[in-house]
C-alpha positions as CSV (number, residue, x, y, z in Angstrom):
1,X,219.3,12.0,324.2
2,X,221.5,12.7,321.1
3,X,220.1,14.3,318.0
4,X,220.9,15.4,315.0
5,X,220.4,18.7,312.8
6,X,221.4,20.6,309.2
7,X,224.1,24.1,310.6
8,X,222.1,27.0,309.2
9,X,223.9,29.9,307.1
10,X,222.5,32.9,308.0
11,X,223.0,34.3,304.2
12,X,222.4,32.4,301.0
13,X,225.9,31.4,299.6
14,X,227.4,32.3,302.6
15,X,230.0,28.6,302.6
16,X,231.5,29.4,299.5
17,X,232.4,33.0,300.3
18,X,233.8,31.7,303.9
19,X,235.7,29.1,302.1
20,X,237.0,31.4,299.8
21,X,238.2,33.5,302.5
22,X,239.5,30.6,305.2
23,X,241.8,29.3,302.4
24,X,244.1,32.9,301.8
25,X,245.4,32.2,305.6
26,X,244.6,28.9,307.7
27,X,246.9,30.2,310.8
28,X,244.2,32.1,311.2
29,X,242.1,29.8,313.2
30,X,244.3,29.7,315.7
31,X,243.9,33.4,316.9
32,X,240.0,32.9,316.0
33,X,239.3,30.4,318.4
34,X,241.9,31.5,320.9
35,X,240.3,35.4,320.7
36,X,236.6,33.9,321.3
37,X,237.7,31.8,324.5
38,X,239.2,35.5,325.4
39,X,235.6,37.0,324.9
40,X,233.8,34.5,327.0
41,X,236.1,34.9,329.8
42,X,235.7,39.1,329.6
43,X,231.8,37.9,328.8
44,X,231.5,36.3,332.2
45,X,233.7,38.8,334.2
46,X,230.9,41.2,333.1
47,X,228.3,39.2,334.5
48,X,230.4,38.6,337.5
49,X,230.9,42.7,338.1
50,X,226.8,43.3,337.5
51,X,226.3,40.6,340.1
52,X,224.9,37.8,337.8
53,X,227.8,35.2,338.2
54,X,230.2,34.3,341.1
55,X,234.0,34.5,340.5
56,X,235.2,31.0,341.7
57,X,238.7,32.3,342.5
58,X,240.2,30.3,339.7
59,X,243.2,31.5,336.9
60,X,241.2,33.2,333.8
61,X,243.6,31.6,331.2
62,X,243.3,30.1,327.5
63,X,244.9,26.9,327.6
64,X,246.0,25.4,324.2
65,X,247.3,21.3,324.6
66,X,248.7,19.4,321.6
67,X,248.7,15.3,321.5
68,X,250.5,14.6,318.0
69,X,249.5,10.8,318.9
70,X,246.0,11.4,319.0
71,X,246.5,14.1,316.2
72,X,244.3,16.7,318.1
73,X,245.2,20.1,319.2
74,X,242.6,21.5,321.9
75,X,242.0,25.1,323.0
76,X,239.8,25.6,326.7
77,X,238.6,28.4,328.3
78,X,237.4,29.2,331.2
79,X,234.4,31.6,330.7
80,X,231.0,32.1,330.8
81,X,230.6,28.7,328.5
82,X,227.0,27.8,326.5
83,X,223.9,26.2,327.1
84,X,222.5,24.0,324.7
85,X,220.2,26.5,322.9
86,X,223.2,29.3,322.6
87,X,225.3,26.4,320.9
88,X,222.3,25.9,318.5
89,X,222.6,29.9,317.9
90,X,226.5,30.8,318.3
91,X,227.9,27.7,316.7
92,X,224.8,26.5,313.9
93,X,224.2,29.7,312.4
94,X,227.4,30.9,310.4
95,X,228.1,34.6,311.4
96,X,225.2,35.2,313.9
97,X,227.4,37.2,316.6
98,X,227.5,36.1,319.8
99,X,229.2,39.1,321.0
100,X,226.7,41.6,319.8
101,X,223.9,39.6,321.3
102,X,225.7,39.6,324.6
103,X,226.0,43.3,324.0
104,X,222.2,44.3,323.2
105,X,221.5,41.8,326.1
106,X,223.6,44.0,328.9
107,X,224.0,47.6,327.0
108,X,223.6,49.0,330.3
109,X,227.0,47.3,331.2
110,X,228.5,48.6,328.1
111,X,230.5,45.4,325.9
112,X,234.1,46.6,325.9
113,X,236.5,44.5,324.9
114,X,234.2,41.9,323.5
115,X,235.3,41.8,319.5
116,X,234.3,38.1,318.5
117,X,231.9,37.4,315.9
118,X,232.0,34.0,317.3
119,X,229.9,31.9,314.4
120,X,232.5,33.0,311.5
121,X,235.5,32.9,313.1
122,X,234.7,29.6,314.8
123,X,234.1,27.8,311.0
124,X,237.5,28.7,310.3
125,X,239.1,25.5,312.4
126,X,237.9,23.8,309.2
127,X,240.6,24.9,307.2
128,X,242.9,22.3,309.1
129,X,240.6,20.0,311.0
130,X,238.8,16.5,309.1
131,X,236.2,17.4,312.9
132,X,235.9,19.2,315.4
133,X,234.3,18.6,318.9
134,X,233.2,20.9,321.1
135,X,232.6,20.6,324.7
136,X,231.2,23.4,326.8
137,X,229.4,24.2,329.9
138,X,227.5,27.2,330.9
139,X,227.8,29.4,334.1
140,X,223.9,28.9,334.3
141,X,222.3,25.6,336.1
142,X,222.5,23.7,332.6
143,X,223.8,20.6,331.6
144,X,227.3,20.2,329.5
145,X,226.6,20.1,325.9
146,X,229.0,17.9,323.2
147,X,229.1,19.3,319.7
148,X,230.9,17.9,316.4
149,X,230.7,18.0,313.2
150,X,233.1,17.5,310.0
151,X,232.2,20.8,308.5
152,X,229.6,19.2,305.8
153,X,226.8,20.9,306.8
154,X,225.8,18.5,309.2
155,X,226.7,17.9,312.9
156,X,225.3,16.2,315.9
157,X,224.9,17.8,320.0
158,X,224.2,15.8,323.1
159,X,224.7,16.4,327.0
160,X,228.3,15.4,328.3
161,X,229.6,15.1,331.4
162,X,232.0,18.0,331.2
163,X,232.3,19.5,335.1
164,X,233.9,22.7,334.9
165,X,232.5,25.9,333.2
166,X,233.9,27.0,330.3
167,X,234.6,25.6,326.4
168,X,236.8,23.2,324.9
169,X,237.3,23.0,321.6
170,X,239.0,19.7,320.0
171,X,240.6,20.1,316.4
172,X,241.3,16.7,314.8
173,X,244.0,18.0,312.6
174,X,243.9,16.6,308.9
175,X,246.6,14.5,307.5
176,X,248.1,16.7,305.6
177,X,248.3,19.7,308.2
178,X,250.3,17.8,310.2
179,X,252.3,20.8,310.8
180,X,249.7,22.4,313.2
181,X,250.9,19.2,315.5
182,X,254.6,20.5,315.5
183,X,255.5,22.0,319.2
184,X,257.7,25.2,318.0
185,X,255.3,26.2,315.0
186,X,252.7,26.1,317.5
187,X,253.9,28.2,319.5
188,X,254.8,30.7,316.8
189,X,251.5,31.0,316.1
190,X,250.4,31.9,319.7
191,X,253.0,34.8,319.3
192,X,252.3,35.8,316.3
193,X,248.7,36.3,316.8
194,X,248.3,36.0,320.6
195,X,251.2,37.9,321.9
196,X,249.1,40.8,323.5
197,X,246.1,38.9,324.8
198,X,244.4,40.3,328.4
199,X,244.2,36.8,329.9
200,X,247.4,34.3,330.0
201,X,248.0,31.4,327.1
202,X,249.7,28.2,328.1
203,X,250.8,25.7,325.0
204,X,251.1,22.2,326.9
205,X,251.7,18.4,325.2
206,X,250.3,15.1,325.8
207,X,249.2,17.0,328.8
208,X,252.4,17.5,330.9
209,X,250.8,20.3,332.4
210,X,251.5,24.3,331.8
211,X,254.0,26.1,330.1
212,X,255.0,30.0,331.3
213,X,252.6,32.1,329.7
214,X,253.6,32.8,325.8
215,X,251.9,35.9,326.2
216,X,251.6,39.0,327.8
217,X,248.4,40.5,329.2
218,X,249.6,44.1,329.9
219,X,251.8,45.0,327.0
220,X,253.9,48.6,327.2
221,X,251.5,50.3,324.9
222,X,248.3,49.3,327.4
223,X,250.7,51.6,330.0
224,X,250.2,55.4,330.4
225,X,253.9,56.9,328.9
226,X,254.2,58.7,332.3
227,X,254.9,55.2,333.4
228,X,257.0,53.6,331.0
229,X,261.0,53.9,330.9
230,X,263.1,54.3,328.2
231,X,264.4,50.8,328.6
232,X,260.9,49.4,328.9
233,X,260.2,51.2,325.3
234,X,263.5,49.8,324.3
235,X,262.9,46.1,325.5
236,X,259.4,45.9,324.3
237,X,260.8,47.1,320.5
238,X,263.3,44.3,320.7
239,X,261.2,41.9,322.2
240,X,258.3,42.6,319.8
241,X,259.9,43.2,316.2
242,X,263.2,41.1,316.7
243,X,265.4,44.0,315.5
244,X,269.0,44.2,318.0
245,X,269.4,48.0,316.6
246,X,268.3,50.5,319.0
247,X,265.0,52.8,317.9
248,X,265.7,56.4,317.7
249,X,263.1,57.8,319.3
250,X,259.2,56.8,319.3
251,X,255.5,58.4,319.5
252,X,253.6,56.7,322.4
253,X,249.5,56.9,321.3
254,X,247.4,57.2,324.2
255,X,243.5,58.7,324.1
256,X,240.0,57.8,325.2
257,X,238.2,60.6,323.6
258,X,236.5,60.9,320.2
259,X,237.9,57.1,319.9
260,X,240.0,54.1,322.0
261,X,243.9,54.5,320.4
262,X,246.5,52.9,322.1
263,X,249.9,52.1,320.6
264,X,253.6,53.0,320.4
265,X,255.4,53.5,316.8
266,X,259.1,53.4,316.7
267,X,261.5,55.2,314.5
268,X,264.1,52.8,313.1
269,X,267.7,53.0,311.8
270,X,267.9,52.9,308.2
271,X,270.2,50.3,306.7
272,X,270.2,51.6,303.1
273,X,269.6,55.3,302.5
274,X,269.2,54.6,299.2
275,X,265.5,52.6,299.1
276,X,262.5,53.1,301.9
277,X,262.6,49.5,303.8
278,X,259.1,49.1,305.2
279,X,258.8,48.2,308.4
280,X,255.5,46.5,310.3
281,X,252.9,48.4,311.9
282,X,250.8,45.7,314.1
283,X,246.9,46.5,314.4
284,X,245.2,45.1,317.2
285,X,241.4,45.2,318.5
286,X,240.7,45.0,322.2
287,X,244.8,43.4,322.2
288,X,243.8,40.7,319.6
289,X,246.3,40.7,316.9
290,X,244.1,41.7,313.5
291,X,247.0,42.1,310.9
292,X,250.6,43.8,309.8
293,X,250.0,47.3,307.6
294,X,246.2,47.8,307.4
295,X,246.3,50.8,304.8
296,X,242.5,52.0,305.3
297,X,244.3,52.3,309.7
298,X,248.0,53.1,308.7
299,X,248.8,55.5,306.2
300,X,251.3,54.2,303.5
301,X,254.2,56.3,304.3
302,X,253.9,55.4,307.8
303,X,254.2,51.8,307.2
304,X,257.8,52.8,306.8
305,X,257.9,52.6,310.6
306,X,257.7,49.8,313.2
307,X,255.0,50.1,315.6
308,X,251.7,48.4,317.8
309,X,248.3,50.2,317.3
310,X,245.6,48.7,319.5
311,X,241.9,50.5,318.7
312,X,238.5,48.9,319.7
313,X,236.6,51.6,318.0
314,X,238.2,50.0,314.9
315,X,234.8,48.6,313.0
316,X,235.4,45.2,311.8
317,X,232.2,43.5,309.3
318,X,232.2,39.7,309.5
319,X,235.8,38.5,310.2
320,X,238.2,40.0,311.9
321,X,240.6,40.2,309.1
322,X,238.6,42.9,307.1
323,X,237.9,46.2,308.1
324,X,235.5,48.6,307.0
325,X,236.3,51.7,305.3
326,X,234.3,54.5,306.7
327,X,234.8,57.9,308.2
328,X,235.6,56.4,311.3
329,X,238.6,54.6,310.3
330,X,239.7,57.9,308.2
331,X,239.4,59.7,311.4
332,X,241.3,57.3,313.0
333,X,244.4,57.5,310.7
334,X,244.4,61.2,310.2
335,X,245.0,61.0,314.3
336,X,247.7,59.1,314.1
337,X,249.2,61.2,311.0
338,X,248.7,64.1,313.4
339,X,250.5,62.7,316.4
340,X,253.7,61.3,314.8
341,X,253.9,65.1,312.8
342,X,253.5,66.4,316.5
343,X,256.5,64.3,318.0
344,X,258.9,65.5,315.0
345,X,257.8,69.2,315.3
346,X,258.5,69.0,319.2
347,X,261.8,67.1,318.8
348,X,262.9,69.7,316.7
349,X,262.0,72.7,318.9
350,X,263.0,70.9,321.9
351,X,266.0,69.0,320.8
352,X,267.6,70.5,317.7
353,X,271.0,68.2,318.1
354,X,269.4,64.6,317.9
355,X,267.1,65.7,315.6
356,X,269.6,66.6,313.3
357,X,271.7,63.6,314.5
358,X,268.5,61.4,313.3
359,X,267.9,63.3,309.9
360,X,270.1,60.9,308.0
361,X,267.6,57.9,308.7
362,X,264.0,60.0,309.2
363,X,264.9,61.9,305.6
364,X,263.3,59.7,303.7
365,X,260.6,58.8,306.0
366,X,259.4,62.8,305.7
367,X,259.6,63.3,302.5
368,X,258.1,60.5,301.0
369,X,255.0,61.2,303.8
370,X,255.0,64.9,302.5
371,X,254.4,63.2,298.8
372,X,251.9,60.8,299.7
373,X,250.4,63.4,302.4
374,X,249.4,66.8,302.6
375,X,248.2,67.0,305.9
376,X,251.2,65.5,307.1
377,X,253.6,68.2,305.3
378,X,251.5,71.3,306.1
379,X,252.5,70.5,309.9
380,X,256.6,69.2,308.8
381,X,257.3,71.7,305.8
382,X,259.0,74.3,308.4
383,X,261.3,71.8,310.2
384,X,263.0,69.8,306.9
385,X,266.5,70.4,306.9
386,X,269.4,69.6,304.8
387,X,272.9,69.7,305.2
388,X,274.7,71.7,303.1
389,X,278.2,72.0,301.4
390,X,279.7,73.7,304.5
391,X,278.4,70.4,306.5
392,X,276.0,72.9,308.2
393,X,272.3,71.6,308.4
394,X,270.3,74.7,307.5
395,X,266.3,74.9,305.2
396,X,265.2,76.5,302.8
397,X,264.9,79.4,304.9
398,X,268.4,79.9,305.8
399,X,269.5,80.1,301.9
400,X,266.9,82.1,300.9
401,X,267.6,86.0,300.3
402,X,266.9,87.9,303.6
403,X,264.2,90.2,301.5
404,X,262.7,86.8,300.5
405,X,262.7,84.4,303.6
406,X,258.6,85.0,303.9
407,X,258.1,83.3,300.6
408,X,257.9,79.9,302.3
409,X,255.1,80.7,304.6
410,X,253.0,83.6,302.8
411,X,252.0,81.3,299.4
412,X,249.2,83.1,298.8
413,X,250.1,86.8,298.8
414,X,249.5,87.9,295.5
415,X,251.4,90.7,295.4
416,X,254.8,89.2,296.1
417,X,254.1,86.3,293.4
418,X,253.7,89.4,290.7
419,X,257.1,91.2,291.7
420,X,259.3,88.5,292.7
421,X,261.0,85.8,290.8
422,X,261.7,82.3,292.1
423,X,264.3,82.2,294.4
424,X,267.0,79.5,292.8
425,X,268.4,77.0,295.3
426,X,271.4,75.1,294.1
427,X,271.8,71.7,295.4
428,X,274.0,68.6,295.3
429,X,273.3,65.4,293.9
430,X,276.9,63.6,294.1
431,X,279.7,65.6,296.3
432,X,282.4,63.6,294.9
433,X,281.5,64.0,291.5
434,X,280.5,67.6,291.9
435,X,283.3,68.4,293.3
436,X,284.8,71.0,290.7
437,X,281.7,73.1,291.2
438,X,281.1,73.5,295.1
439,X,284.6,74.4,295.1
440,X,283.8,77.1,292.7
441,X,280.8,78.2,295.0
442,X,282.9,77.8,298.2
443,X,285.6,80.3,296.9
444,X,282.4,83.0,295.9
445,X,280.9,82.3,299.4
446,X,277.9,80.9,297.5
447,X,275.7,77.7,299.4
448,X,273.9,74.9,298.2
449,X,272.2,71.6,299.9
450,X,273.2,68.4,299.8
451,X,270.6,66.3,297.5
452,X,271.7,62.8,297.5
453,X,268.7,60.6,298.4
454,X,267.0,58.8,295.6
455,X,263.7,60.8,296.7
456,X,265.3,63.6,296.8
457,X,264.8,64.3,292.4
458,X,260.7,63.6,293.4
459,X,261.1,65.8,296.6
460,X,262.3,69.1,295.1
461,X,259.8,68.6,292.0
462,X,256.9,68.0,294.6
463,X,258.3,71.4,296.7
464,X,258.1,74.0,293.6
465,X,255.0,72.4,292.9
466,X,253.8,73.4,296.6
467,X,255.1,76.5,296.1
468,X,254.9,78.0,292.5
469,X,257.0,81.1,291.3
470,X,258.3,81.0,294.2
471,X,261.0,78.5,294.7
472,X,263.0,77.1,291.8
473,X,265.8,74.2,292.1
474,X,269.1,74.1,290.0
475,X,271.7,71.3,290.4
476,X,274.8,73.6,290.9
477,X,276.3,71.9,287.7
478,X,272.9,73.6,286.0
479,X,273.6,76.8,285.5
480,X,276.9,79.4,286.3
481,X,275.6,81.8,288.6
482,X,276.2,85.6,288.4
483,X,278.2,85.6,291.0
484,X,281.1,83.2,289.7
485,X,281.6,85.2,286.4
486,X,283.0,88.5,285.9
487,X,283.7,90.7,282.9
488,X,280.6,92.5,280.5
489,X,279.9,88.9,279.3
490,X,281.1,89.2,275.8
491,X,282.4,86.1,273.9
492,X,285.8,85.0,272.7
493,X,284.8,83.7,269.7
494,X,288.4,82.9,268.3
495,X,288.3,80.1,271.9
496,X,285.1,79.3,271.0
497,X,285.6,78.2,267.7
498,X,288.8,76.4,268.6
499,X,286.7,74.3,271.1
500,X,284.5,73.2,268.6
501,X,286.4,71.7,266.6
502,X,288.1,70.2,269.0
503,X,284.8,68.6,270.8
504,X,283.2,67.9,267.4
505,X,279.8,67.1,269.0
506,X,276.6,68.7,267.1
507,X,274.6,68.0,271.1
508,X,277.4,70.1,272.9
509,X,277.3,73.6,272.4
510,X,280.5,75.5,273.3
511,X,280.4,79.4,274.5
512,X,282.9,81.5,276.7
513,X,282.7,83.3,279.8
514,X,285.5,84.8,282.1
515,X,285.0,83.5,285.6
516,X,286.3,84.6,288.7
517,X,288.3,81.5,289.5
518,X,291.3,81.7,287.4
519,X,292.0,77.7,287.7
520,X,289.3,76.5,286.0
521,X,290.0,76.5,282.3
522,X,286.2,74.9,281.2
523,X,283.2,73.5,283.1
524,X,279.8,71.7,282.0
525,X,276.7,72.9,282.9
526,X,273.3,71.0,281.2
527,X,269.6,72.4,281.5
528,X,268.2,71.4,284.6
529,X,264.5,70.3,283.4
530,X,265.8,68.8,280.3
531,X,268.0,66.8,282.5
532,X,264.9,66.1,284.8
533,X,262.8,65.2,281.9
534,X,266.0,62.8,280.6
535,X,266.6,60.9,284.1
536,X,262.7,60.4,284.4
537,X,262.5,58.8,281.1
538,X,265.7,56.4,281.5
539,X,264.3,55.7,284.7
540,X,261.0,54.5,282.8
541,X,263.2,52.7,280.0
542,X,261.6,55.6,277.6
543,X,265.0,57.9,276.6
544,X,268.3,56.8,276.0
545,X,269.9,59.5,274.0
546,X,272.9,62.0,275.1
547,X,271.6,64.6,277.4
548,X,272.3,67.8,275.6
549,X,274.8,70.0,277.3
550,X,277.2,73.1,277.1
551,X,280.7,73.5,277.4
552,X,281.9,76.6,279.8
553,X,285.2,77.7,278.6
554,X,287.3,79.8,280.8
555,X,288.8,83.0,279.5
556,X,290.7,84.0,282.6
557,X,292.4,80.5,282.8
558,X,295.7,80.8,281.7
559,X,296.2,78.3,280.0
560,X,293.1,79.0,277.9
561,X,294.2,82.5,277.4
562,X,297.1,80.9,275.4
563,X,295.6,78.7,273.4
564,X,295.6,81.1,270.6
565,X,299.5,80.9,270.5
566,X,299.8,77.3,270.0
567,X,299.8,75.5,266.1
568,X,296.7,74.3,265.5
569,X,297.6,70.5,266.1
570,X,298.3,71.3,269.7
571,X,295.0,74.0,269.9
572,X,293.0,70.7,269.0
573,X,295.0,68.5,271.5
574,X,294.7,71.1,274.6
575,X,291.5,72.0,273.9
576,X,290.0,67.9,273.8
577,X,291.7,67.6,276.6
578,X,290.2,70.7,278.7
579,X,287.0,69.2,277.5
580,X,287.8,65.8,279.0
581,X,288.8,67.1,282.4
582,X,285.3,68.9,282.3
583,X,283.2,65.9,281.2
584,X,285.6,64.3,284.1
585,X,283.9,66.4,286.8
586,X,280.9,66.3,285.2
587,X,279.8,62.8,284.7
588,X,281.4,59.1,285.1
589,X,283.1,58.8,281.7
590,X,282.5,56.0,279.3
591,X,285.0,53.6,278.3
592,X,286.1,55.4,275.6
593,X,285.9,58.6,277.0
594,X,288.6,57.3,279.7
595,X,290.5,55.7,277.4
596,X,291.3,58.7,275.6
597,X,291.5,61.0,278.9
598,X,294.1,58.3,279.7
599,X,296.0,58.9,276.3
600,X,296.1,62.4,276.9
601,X,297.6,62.6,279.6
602,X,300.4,59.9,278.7
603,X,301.4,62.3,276.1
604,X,301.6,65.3,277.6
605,X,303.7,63.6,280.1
606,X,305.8,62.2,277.2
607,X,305.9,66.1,276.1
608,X,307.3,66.9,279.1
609,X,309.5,64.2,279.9
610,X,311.6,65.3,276.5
């Protein structure tokens, strides 16, 4: 006899917050409705394993059939299906879980891999259905129940003659999502969100019958790494992020104990050095596809990498879109942290040469998770690397002083801070344009590293600040070190003055020294926090002045040395344009600043040419 009744919502309010929800993403039914026909068929293989159902031999599937005619996409199961009374409870009352019923029911028989919170996530078909039917049949000795309702509160359940156990569930798609009818973005769907369910999905029209399986129910990750292949890992990268450049290496996740973690995380070739490109970490519960980048799972800098995390200890609250942020979930991420800082140390203990062969696209990657993470670079700080101007790849180790190379790992010895003075590191920001200086360190047999990352600026600030009178970094155009000059230091103050006038620039301050390298005759050096402090604030649109700077003039150059001889037209001449070559190797030149480099030069070769 048919009936009618009013859906009850378990919390007052609770259709408005749903419908606020279902509308940020209505492809979301899809893997709703498809993930509870996956929990009634591991429901009923439960009850089949504590002896309280009989396995009929049949194919435990999810079939999904589209009839654009009809305008109705159905999705059947073939689980433990519902009695009349459990439709009243799993499908009338909005968010009263099915699954942890089932659970408190047989506890004994424990309820993994049952996820669905089947009231919620049913109530989201409404999002692209005008009704929706449902037609289900219990493994007990119960008749077939019909249920439908247009999602107004109101719906209507009878017997049916439905033969088979199991549920069906009939969308009558609305007019204008028409494109839930469409064959190929079907499909896409069941990949996106279906790729890794346990049981096989089959996408069928106008009922021609079966398709191959769009998914597949023992994905890599599922696999112990003792039985994987590198071409497996290789295939299942390609297959599952659509990206035809090889991985570089990958950390495959695999514990039981104090939590379920299962996944693999690839490390991909950079395109760009020059920006982090994030890539997609996939979370899945129980291999039901939850969502791309969950920060409270995946920490932010590891989102930089492509990857499949699968954890059932994951705690979900009323959807499965929405996770909750406790100590488990901390826990959980911390783990992973741990294990992909493992699989870098070990690769470079075990494997120096493609580590090094990789640091050119994992650079960034550790860095920036040594900024956002300090767990993360307590366990990397001893195995960063940089190459430097020999083409060597050495850290900061190697270029410290020998009497100093325990600075690094013994922070807190109090003594040593007292007596010792930061250690200066010279690096590299632009090897072309630097050019003029690492050949004046080359010829002293002086090092620096190679800096030329955008994070690099943020990575060196963020290293003294880990390591305080201890480490110091100069860009080698900072500061002329001891070692390139010669001489008791005194000034020249007959060059000096000449130099001044010449440069006529009250931010450029001018001063001699006599360096070792005779072919220099002037070089630019600029303080390196005031220069740090300057790029910061152009980056932030906040400082657009001249960078203040000083002028380096070479006493042992020759041609310096001879300046004093010339008439004082030519001194100014020679002397601007010593300057320019400087300001040449120092920076790109403006316009203007070319320009006149350009006349200079024309001239003296018109000079010559007489």
């Amino acid at each position: 006899m048919k009936r009618e009744g009013n859906i009850k919502i378990s919390s007052e309010n609770m259709m408005p917050i749903i419908k606020k929800w279902l509308y940020s993403d209505k492809d979301i039914f899809l893997r709703e409705i498809v993930a509870n026909g996956v929990d009634a068929i591991t429901k009923f293989k439960k009850l089949v394993g504590m002896g309280e159902a009989t396995e009929t031999g049949e194919e435990y599937c999810i079939k999904i059939s589209v009839d654009k005619k009809a305008k109705t996409l159905t999705v059947e199961d073939n689980g433990l299906g519902m009695t009349e009374d459990e439709v009243e409870s799993y499908i009338t009352q909005i968010a009263f879980s099915g699954a942890s019923d089932f659970i408190q029911k047989y506890e004994k028989a424990g309820g993994d891999g049952i996820i669905g919170h089947f009231g919620l996530g049913f109530y989201s078909v409404y999002m692209v259905s005008d009704n929706v039917e449902i037609f289900t049949k219990s493994y007990k000795d119960a008749p077939a129940v019909h249920w439908e309702s247009d999602g107004n509160a109101v719906y209507s359940i009878e017997e049916c003659d439905k033969s088979d156990r199991g549920t069906k569930i009939v969308l009558h798609i609305s007019a204008d999502e028409k494109e839930f009818l469409d064959e190929s973005n079907v499909k896409n769907l069941v990949r996106k969100y279906c790729s890794f369910m346990p049981y096989n999905v089959y996408v069928s029209y106008k009922g021609d019958g079966k398709d191959e399986p769009l998914n597949s129910t023992l994905p890599l990750y599922a696999k112990l790494p003792k039985d994987c292949t590198e071409e497996e890992y290789k295939k299942f990268y390609t297959d599952t992020f659509m990206d035809f450049n090889e991985p570089m290496f990958w950390v495959h996740l695999n514990m039981d104990y104090p939590f379920k973690l299962k996944g693999i995380l690839y490390f991909p070739k950079i395109k760009n050095k020059v920006e982090l490109e994030r890539g997609k970490v996939k979370l899945y519960c129980n291999q039901v596809f939850i969502a791309d980048n969950i920060k409270e799972v995946i920490p932010e800098f590891l989102m930089l990498l492509n990857g499949v995390i699968d954890c059932p200890d994951i705690p979900l609250n009323v959807s499965r879109s929405f996770l909750q942020n406790d100590r488990q979930v901390q826990k959980i991420s911390k783990h992973i942290t741990k294990k992909v800082a493992d699989k870098l140390v070990s690769l470079y203990k075990n494997d120096r040469e493609k580590f090094e062969n990789s640091w050119g696209d994992i650079a960034n990657f550790i860095k920036f998770g040594c900024i956002k993470d300090n767990d993360f670079y307590e366990k990397v700080k001893d195995i960063i690397i940089y190459k430097d101007i020999n083409g060597r790849f050495i850290g900061f180790n190697d270029i410290l002083p020998a009497e100093n190379t325990e600075v690094a790992e013994n922070k807190d010895n109090a003594e040593q801070t007292e007596n010792k003075k930061p250690t200066t590191i010279y690096y590299v920001s632009d090897e072309e344009q630097q050019a003029q200086y690492i050949k004046l360190f080359k010829d002293e047999g002086l090092n620096a590293i190679c800096c030329d990352n955008f994070i690099d600026p943020h990575f060196l600030s963020f290293i003294e600040y880990k390591a305080p009178d201890k480490l110091k970094f100069m860009r080698i155009d900072a500061d002329l070190d001891g070692a390139l000059k010669t001489g008791d230091g005194s000034e020249d103050s007959v060059i000096a003055e000449i130099f001044k006038a010449a440069i006529a620039d009250e931010k450029t301050t001018v001063k001699s020294e006599t360096l070792k390298n005779t072919e220099v005759p002037a070089i630019i050096t600029t303080d390196e926090y005031m220069r740090r402090y300057s790029e910061m604030g152009r980056m932030y649109g906040m400082s657009d002045g001249e960078l203040l700077k000083t002028v380096v003039i070479n006493t042992a150059n020759p041609i310096v040395a001879k300046i004093k001889e010339l008439s004082e037209e030519k001194q100014k001449f020679v002397a601007r344009y010593i300057y320019l070559l400087a300001l040449s190797s120092f920076k790109k030149l403006s316009k203007e600043e070319s320009d006149e480099l350009q006349r200079c030069s024309l001239n003296l070769l018109f000079e010559y040419a007489k």
